[in-house]
N, C-alpha and C positions, 0 to 999 in steps of 0.2 A: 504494500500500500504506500509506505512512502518514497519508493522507488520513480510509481508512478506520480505522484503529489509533487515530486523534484520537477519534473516536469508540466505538468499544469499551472502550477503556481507561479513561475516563473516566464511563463512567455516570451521576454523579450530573451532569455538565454536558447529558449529552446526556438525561437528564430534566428537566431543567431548559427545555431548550430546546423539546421536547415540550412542556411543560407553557404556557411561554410563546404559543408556536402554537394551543396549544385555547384558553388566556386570553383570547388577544385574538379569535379567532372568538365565545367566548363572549360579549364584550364588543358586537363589530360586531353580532352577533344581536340583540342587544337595541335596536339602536339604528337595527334597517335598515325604512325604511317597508315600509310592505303593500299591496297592490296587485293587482288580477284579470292584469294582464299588463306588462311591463316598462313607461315611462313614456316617452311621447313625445312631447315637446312641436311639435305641428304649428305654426311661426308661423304666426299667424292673426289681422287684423287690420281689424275691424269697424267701417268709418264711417256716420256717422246724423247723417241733416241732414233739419229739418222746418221746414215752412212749412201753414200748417193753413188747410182748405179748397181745398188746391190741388191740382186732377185729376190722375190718372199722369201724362199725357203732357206736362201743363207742369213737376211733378217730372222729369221724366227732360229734358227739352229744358233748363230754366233751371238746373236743381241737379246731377245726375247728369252730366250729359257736361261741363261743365266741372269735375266733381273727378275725374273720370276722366281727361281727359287729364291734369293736374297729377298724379295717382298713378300715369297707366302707366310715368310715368319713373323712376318709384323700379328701384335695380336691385335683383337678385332675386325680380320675384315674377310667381312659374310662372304663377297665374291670376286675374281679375279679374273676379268679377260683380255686378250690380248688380241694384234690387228696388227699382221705383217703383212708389207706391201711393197711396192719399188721403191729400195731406201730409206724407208720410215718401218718404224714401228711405235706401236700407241696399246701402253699398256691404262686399264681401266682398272681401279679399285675401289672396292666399297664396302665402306665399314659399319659397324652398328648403329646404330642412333647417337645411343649413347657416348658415341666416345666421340672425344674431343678433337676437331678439325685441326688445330693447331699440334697438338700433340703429333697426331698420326703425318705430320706433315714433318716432323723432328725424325720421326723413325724412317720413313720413307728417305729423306738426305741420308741417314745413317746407313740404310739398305745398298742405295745408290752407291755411296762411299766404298764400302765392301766387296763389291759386284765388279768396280772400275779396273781392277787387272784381271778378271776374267773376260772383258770387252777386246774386240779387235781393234789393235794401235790403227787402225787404216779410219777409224770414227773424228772427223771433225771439230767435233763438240762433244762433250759430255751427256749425256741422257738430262735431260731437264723435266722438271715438274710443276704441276698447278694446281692450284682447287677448283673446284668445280660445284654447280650443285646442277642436278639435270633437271629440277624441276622446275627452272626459273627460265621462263622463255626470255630471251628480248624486248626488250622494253621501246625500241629506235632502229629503222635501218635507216642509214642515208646513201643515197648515189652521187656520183660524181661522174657527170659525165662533160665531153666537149671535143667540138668540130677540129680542133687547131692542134690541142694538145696529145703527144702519143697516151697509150695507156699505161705507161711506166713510168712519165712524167705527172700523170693523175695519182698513180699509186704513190709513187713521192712525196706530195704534194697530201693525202691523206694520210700516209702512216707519219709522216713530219712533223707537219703543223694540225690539220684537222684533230687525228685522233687524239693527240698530246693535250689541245686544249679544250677538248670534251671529255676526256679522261679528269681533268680539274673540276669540272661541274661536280658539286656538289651531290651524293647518289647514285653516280656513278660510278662501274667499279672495273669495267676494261671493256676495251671498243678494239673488236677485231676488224681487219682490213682485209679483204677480198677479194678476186678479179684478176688480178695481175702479179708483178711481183717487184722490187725497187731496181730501179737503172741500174742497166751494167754495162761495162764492155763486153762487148763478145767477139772472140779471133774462131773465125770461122775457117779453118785449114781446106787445103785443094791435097789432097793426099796425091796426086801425078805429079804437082809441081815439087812436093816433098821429096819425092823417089828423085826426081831430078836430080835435084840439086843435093841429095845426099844426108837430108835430114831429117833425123825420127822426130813421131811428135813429143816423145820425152825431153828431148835437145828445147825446142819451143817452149817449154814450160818451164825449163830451168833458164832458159835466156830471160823471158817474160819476168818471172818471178825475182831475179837477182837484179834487173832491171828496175824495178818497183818497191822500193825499199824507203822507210820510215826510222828513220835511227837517229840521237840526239848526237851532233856534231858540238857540241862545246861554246867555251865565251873566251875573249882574250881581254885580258886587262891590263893596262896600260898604264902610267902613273897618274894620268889625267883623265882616263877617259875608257868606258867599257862595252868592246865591242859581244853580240854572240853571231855564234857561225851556224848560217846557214846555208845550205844547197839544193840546187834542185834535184834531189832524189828520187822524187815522188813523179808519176806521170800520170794525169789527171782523167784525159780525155781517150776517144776511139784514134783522134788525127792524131796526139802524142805518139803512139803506139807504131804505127802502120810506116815510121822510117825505121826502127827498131830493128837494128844489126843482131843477126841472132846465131849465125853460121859466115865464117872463110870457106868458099870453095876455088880452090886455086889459088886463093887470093882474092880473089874477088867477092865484098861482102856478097850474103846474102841480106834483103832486109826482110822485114815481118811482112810488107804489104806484096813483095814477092810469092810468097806462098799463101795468103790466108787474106782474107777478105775478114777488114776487123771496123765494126759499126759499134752505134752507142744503141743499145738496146732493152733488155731486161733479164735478170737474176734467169729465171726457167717461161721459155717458151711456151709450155704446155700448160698454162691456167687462162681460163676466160671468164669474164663476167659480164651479162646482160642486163639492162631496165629496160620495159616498154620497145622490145625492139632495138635497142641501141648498145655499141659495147663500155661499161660502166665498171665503176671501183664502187665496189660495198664496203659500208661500213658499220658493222654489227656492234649496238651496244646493249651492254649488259647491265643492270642494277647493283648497288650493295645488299647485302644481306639486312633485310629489314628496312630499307630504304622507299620513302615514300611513292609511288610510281607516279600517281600523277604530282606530284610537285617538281621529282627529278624532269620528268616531259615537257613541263612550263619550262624549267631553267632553261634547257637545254634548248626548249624554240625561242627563249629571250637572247639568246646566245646567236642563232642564228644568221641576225645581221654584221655580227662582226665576222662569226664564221666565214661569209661571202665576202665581206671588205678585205679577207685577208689573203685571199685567194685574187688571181688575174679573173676577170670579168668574162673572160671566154670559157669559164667552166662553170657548170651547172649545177650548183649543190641542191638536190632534193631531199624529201622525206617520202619512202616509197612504203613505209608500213608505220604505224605507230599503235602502238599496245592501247594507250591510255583510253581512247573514244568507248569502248565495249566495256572498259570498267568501268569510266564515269555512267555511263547507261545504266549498267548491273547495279551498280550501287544507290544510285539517284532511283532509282524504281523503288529502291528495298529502303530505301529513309523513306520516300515517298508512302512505301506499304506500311511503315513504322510511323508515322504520323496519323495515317490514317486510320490504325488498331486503337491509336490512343483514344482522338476523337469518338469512335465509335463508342470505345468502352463509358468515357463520360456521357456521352448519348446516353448508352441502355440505363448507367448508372442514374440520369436525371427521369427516364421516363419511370422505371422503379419505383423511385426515391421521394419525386414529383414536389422536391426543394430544392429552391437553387442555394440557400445556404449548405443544407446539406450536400448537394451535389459538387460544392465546391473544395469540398475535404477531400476527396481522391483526387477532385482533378488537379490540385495540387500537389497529393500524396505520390502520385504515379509517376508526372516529370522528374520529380526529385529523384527519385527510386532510380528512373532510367537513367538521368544525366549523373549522378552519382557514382553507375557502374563504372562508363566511361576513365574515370580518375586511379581506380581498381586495373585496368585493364591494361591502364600506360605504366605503373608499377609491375606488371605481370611481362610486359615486352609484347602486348597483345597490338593487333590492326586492326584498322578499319575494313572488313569487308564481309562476302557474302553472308557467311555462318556467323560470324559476333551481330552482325545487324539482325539476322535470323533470330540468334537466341534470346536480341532486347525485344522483338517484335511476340516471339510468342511469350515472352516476359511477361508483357504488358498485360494478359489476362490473370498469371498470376499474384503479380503485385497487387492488383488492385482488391484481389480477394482479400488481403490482411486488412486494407484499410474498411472493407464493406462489412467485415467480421466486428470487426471493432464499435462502429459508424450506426450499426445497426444494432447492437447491445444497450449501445448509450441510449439511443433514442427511445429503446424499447422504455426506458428508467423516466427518459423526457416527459412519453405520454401516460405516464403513471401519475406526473406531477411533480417528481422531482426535482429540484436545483439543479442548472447544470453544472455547474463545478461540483455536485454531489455525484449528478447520475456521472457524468465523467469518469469520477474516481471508482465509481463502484460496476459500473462497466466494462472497465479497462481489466481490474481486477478479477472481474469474473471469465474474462475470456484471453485474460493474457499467455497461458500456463496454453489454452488450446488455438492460440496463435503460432504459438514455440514450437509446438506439435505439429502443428498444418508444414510451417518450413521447412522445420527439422525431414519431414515424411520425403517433402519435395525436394528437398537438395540429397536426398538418400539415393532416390531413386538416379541419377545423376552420374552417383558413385563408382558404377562397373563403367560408364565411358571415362572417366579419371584413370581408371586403373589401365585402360587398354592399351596393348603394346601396341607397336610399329607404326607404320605410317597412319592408318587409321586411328590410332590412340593421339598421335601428333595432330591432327588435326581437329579431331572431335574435344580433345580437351579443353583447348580456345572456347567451344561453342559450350560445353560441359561450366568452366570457370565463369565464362561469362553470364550466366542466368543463374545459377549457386549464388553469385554475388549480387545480381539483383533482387532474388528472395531475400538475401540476407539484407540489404540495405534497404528493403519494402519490408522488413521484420520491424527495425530498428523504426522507420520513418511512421508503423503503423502505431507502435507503443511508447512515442514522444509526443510526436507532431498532431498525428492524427486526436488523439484524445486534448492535447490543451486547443484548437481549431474548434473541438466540438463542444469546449465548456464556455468559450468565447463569441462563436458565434451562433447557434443552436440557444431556443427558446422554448422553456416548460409547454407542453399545450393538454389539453385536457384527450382522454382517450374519445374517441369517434372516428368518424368518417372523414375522411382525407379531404379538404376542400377544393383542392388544386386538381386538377387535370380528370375528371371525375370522370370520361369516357373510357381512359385507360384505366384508371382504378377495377372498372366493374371488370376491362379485358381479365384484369390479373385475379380479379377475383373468382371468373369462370375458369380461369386454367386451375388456380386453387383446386376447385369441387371436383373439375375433370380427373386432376390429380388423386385427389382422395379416392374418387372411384375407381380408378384404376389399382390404386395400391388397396384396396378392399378386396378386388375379384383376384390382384396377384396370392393375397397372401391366404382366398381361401379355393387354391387351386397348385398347390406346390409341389406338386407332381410335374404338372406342364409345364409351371415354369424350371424347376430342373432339369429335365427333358430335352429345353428349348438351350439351355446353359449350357451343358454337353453337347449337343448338338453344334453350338455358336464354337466351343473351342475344337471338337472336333474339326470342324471349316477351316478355322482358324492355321492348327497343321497342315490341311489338305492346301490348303492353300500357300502356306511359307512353303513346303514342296515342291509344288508347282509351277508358282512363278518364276518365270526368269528374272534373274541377278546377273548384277552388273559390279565394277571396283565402284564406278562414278556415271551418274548421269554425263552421257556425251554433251559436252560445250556449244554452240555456235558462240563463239569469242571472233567470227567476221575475220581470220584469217587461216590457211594453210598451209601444208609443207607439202611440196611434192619430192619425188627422188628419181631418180633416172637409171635406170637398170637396161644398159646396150651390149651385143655381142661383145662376148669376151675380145675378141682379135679386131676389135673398133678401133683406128686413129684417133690421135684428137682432133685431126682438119675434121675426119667425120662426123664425132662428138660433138663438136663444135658447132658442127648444124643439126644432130639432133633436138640440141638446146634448143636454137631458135626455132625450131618447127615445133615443139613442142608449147615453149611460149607462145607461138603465135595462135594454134588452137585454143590454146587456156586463155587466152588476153579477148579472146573473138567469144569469151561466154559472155550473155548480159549482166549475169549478177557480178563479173569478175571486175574490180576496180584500177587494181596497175598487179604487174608479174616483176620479178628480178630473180635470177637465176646465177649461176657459176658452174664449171665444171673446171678439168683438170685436175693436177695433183700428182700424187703417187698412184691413183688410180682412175684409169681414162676411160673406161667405161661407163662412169657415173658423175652424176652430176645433181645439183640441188635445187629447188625452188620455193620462194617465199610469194604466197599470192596473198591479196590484201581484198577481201569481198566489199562490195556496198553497202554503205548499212542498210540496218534490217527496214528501215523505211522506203528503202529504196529497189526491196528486193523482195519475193514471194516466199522463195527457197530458201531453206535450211542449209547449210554447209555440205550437209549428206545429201541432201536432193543436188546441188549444185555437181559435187562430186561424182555420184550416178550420172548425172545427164552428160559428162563428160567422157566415163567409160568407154562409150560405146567409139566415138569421134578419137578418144587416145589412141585405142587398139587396133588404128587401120596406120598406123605410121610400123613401118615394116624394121627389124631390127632392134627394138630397141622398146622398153616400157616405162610409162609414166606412173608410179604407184603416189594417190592424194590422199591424203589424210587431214580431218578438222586438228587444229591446235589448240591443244587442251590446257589449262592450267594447271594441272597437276600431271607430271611425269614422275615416273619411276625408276630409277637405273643411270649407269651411264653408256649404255649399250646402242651403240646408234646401228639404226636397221631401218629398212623401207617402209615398216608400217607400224601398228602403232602397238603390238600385241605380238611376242614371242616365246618360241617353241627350243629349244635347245636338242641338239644331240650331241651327245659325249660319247669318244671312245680310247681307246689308250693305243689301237691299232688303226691307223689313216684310213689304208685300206681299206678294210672292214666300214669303215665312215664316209668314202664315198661311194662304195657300192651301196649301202643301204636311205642313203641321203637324198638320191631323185628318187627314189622308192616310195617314200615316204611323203616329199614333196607331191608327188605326181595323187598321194592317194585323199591328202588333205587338198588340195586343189580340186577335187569332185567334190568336196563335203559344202550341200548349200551354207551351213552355219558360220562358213568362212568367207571372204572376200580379198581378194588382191594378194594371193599366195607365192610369199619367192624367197630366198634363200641366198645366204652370202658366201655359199661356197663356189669360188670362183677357182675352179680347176682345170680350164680348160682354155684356157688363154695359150697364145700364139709365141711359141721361142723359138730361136733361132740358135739347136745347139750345138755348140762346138767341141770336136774331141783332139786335144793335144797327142802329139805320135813323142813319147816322152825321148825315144832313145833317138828321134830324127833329131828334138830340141837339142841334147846330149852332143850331138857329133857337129851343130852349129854351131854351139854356145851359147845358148840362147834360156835362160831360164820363167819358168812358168811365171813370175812376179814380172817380168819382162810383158810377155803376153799379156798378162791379165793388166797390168800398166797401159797397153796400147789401145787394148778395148776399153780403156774408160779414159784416156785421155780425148778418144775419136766418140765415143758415144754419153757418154756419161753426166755432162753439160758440168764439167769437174769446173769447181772454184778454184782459181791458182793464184791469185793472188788480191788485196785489196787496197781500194784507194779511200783515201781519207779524207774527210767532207768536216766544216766548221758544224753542220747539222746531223748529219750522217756517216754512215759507211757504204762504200760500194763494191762491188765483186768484180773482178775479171776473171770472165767464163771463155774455157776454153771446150770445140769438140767442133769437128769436120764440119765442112758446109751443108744448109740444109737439105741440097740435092741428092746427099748420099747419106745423110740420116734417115730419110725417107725411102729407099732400097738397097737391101736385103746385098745386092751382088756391090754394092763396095766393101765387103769384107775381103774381094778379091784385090782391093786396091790397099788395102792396109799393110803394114811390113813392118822390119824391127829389125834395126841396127846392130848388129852382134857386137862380142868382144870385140871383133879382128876390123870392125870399122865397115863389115858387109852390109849389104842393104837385102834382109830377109824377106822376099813376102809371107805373109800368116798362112796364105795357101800350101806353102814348102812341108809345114810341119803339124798343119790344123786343117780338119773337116768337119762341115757343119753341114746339117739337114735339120728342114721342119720338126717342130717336136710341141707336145701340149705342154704348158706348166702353171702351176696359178698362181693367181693373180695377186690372190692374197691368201693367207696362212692364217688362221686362226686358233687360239685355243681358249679354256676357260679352267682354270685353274694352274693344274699342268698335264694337261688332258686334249686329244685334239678337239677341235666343235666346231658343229655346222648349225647355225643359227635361221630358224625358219619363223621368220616374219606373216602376219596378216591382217587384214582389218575386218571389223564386222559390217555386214549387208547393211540395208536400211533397214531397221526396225529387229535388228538382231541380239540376243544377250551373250554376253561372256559365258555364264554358265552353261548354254548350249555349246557354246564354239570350244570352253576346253574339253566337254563329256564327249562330245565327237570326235575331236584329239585323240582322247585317253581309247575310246572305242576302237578310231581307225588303226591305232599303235597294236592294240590285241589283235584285232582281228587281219592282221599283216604278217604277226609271228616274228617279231623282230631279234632276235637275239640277244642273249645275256648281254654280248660282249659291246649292243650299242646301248646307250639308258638315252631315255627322254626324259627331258624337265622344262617344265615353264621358267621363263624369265622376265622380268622387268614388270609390268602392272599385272600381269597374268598369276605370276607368283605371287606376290602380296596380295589380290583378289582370292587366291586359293588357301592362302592360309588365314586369311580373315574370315573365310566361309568358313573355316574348321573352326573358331572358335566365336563365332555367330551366336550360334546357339544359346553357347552357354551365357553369354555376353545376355541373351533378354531372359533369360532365363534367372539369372543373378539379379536382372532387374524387376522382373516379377516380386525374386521372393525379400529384396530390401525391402521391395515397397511393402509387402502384408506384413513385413515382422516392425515396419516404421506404424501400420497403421494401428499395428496390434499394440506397441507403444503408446500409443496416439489414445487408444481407448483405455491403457490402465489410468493413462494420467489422468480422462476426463473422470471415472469413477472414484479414482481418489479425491479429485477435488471435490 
């Protein structure tokens, strides 16, 4: 009693403290990021180690399996895969929840450390590493495109100045550059005129390279005066290069531009980047972790103008997608829907209540409640978005119950005649103890998604905390605020008939008697209604059975990814046009807004696409409908597949694949794993419950092998490091040396002219200098014939794996698409020696179906043992 009395008596304290509660909610609001769903940081942790010119299978045998063992020991991390390909290799790691990014980021440098003398001396650079989280799309593309400028002067120009100072924007946390690659020289050799004149391309690289030299020359000091020494060491340009004496033959120099045709050009040839038709520099940027999305999006377009001022005016900076338009949408709906839950609730509460004194006690009590949580949320590291605005909205019915619980005791005391600062005190008191109980029940029930592990627990907790702490601050606001509002403004009246709104009086009165009569015939017919109860839960199972499940309701978030899957033994001149034919049919949909794409790389078969849809006011179609009506129009381009997928805000993994839902196969025998691989492929590709079925085992890509005669090299002189030197000085696009820029650094690439990178029979033209000063050709002591080899190497752990990608139909569930998996696997007879397993959202959808159950299960029986609580306390008081 005098708990409550502290509180009524005193008014202006216990507005005060009200006032305090909305303040700081109002404050937290301001200052809580924004965001499409609560933030999850998946540790994920990205190693890349390259050695250029060198096939998958020697990346994955010399680079890959020895940082894989040094990394599988790292403890925490759930899975491990790996991505060998021409030159590159990209190992993927991912660790628990729980463990700490920065941590696993300590052991990872330590693993690397460890691994680095078991790495081939021929590696460039050291294996490098990053974080990642994969479930954070892009927040920003920008293009660069322009008539005047090459694309290697664009890339420049982006990775220089652009990215560097969008990188400073404030939320931002790293802006990748795409498209192209930074200016180089490049000495493009004439292998006939080398034979000529006597010189290997080794000879050329060590001329070039001693040529191009960086070393600190000294100062002279004088008694008066101090000079330093400089020289022209360095040589900047293509035209420095091309008088560049690099052989005496007879005496007579040779120079560089004798043999080799040497321009200013770009790092690697083989990368291309599109917008709208045109060839463009991307520039992907990415978020901080926690970082507001739309505010980072404001910066970064208030930025915009200088961005252009800083750049030449002949180049075009766009914005070809931008994240933020679909979450301001989503979120402006969902305040919108939160505004209007409230309003209603003071609605019914007034039609009920049929006082506007009284009706003004929740409609107060409820804002507070909401704005309150807010303050709670920015303490917790919570955001603004779908789910926390979800859980204030359904809040809002129960908040208001503590206040109508209370509201409605008092009054009962009013129209007895009582004082209100009496009935106050003695209404609060009677129903306080079954206020504590009503929350207490409600935040109980709450409990099992608190508890939940993995990604689902991460996400549902936000939505979990966030209403826990509105009941609890509509607990607090129901037994201060609410009771001293009702001894203040609430006036004694005598019992009767309600004088106000007397139409609806009589409505609530016939629901009354309806009511009555209905619990009359329930409770003398308890058979039926039993009956009818078993029966209800019966359903109830038949039905959680039945329906299909899903991880997440599918997005329209108004953008997608597309990926380009073309015959293994593709060019990139060819690639390079499947791009643009493929954009041009995606760009020619109506609902599609603008396209930018890229391909190249260490793998030329593929390539990627960012499509940016209409908005929805602008458009009929769904993502999914847009993508179906495209199907048909893809699959007539011969050679080559377009797999589309909506973008979702929540990803899983860091496992990049063509579609959005994968299948793994493991086996410890290759073999064994590509025979059984289109097998399998071929049998989930009939399965309706699947859509857009393909697979990254790429083993059948086009080499050109060559077998050394070791005992002909022997009687030359000529050793294997010799040979394997000349094919990659001629094909390799080998860095030999670098020039040094007040902004940058640049490459001097050397490898034969593009006329005989491009066929096959100038390996007859290549040769090698012996000991004795002979001029060998490679034909003397090497033969090569057509041969398959792939493209890329994969594993997942230290195991080999073929990872088999899909998307679901229109109108499909996950639940069906893996039970047809798991089915077509049996009923194929696959072998001990391959195993299948989900990966990436497929995997966390399956093991959250396993413990589903018990998950409402748990919440079922909080609640009857909360309620059963709930009734000791009532009978004790």
């Amino acid at each position: 009693m005098k708990f409550f009395a502290l509180f009524i008596q005193r008014p202006v304290a216990t507005t005060l403290l009200t006032l305090a509660i909305t303040l700081s909610g109002i404050i937290g609001f301001s200052l809580l990021p924004v965001s499409p769903l609560p933030q999850v940081d998946y540790p994920v942790i990205m190693v890349s180690a390259s050695m250029p010119g060198a096939d998958p299978e020697t990346m994955a045998s010399s680079i890959a399996t020895p940082l894989e063992r040094a990394l599988g020991r790292i403890a925490g991390v759930n899975e491990m895969t790996s991505t060998s390909s021409l030159g590159s290799t990209r190992i993927i790691l991912q660790f628990s929840l729980d463990r700490d990014i920065n941590g696993a980021a300590r052991d990872v440098q330590a693993a690397l450390n460890a691994a680095q003398s078991l790495l081939p001396s021929g590696m460039p650079n050291r294996p490098t590493y990053f974080k990642m989280n994969p479930s954070d799309a892009p927040i920003m593309i920008m293009t660069l495109t322009s008539d005047t400028f090459s694309q290697g002067q664009l890339y420049d120009f982006a990775s220089t100045q652009l990215a560097q100072k969008i990188a400073q924007t404030e939320g931002v946390s790293e802006v990748s550059v795409g498209g192209s690659s930074l200016p180089a020289v490049r000495v493009e050799l004439n292998p006939g005129a080398l034979f000529n004149q006597g010189v290997s391309l080794d000879a050329v690289r060590q001329a070039i390279s001693a040529a191009n030299v960086r070393r600190p020359q000294g100062s002279i000091d004088s008694s008066e005066q101090h000079w330093q020494v400089q020289a022209n060491d360095e040589i900047k340009t293509a035209e420095g290069y091309r008088p560049l004496i690099i052989h005496y033959n007879n005496g007579s120099p040779v120079r560089l531009q004798d043999v080799a045709n040497v321009v200013d050009s770009v790092q690697d040839v083989r990368n291309a980047g599109m917008s709208d038709g045109k060839p463009a520099i991307l520039l992907v940027i990415s978020r901080e972790p926690g970082a507001n999305i739309i505010a980072t999006v404001d910066r970064i377009r208030a930025e915009l103008p200088a961005l252009r001022a800083s750049i030449p005016a002949s180049i075009q900076l766009n914005i070809a997608q931008d994240r933020s338009p679909t979450i301001r949408a989503s979120l402006d709906e969902v305040e919108q829907s939160l505004v209007i839950a409230v309003a209603l609730v003071i609605l019914v509460v007034f039609l009920f209540l049929r006082s506007g004194r009284a009706t003004l006690i929740p409609a107060v009590a409820v804002p507070v409640s909401l704005i309150g949580t807010f303050a709670a949320m920015y303490l917790c590291d919570f955001s603004l978005n779908n789910l926390s605005l979800m859980a204030l909205t359904i809040a809002t019915g129960f908040v208001v119950d503590d206040a109508i619980v209370v509201l409605e005791n008092i009054s009962r005391h009013l129209e007895a005649g009582v004082k209100p600062m009496v009935a106050a005190l003695r209404g609060v008191r009677e129903v306080g103890f079954t206020v504590l109980s009503m929350s207490i029940s409600l935040v109980a029930v709450f409990i099992p998604l608190l508890l939940m592990e993995g990604l689902p627990g991460r996400l549902f907790r936000e939505f979990a905390v966030t209403l826990s702490v509105a009941i609890g601050i509509s607990l607090v606001i129901s037994l201060t605020l609410t009771p001293m509002m009702c001894a203040h403004l609430l006036r004694a009246r005598p019992v009767g008939q309600p004088q106000r709104i007397r139409g609806f009086g009589k409505v609530l009165l016939a629901i009354q008697q309806g009511y009555g009569r209905s619990l009359n015939w329930v409770l003398g017919h308890t058979r039926w209604v039993m009956a009818v109860l078993l029966s209800t839960i019966a359903l109830n199972v038949w039905l959680y059975i039945s329906i299909p499940k899903t991880f997440f309701p599918e997005q329209d978030t108004g953008r997608m990814m597309g990926f380009i899957q073309a015959d293994q033994s593709i060019s990139f001149q060819a690639m390079q046009q499947k791009l643009k034919d493929f954009m041009k049919i995606v760009s020619a949909d109506p609902a599609v807004d603008n396209v930018t794409g890229f391909t190249g790389g260490s793998r030329t078969n593929s390539g990627s696409m960012f499509i940016s849809l209409k908005p929805l006011s602008e458009r009929s179609e769904t993502a999914q409908q847009v993508i179906a009506r495209l199907r048909g129009k893809l699959a007539k381009e011969p050679g080559a597949s377009l797999f589309l997928s909506p973008v979702q805000d929540i990803r899983v993994g860091g496992r990049q694949s063509n579609a959005s839902y994968q299948y793994t196969l493991l086996a410890d025998d290759l073999t064994a794993l590509r025979e059984w691989e289109p097998k399998v492929r071929a049998a989930l590709s009939k399965l309706p419950e699947l859509a857009d079925v393909n697979s990254d085992q790429q083993d059948k890509g086009s080499e050109m092998a060559l077998t050394y005669d070791r005992e002909t090299m022997a009687r030359l002189g000529i050793d294997v490091s010799d040979a394997n030197a000349l094919l990659n000085n001629a094909f390799g696009q080998r860095q030999i040396s670098t020039i040094y820029q007040p902004l940058n650094q640049y490459k001097v690439v050397m490898e034969v002219a593009p006329q005989y990178t491009q066929d096959v029979s100038s390996l007859d033209k290549m040769f090698v200098i012996n000991s004795n000063g002979q001029s060998i050709p490679l034909s003397y002591f090497a033969k090569w014939q057509p041969a398959n080899a792939p493209l890329a190497v994969n594993h997942q752990g230290l195991s080999a794996a073929s990872t088999i990608s899909f998307n679901l139909p229109d109108g499909g569930s996950l639940s069906e698409a893996t039970a047809a998996v798991e089915r077509a696997m049996t009923e194929l007879g696959v072998p001990g020696t391959v195993r299948g397993v989900f990966a990436g959202t497929a995997q966390v959808f399956q093991e959250t179906l396993k413990s589903q159950l018990w998950l409402i299960m748990a919440a079922i029986a909080t609640g009857i043992s909360c309620w059963g609580f709930c009734m000791k306390v009532m009978f004790i008081r």
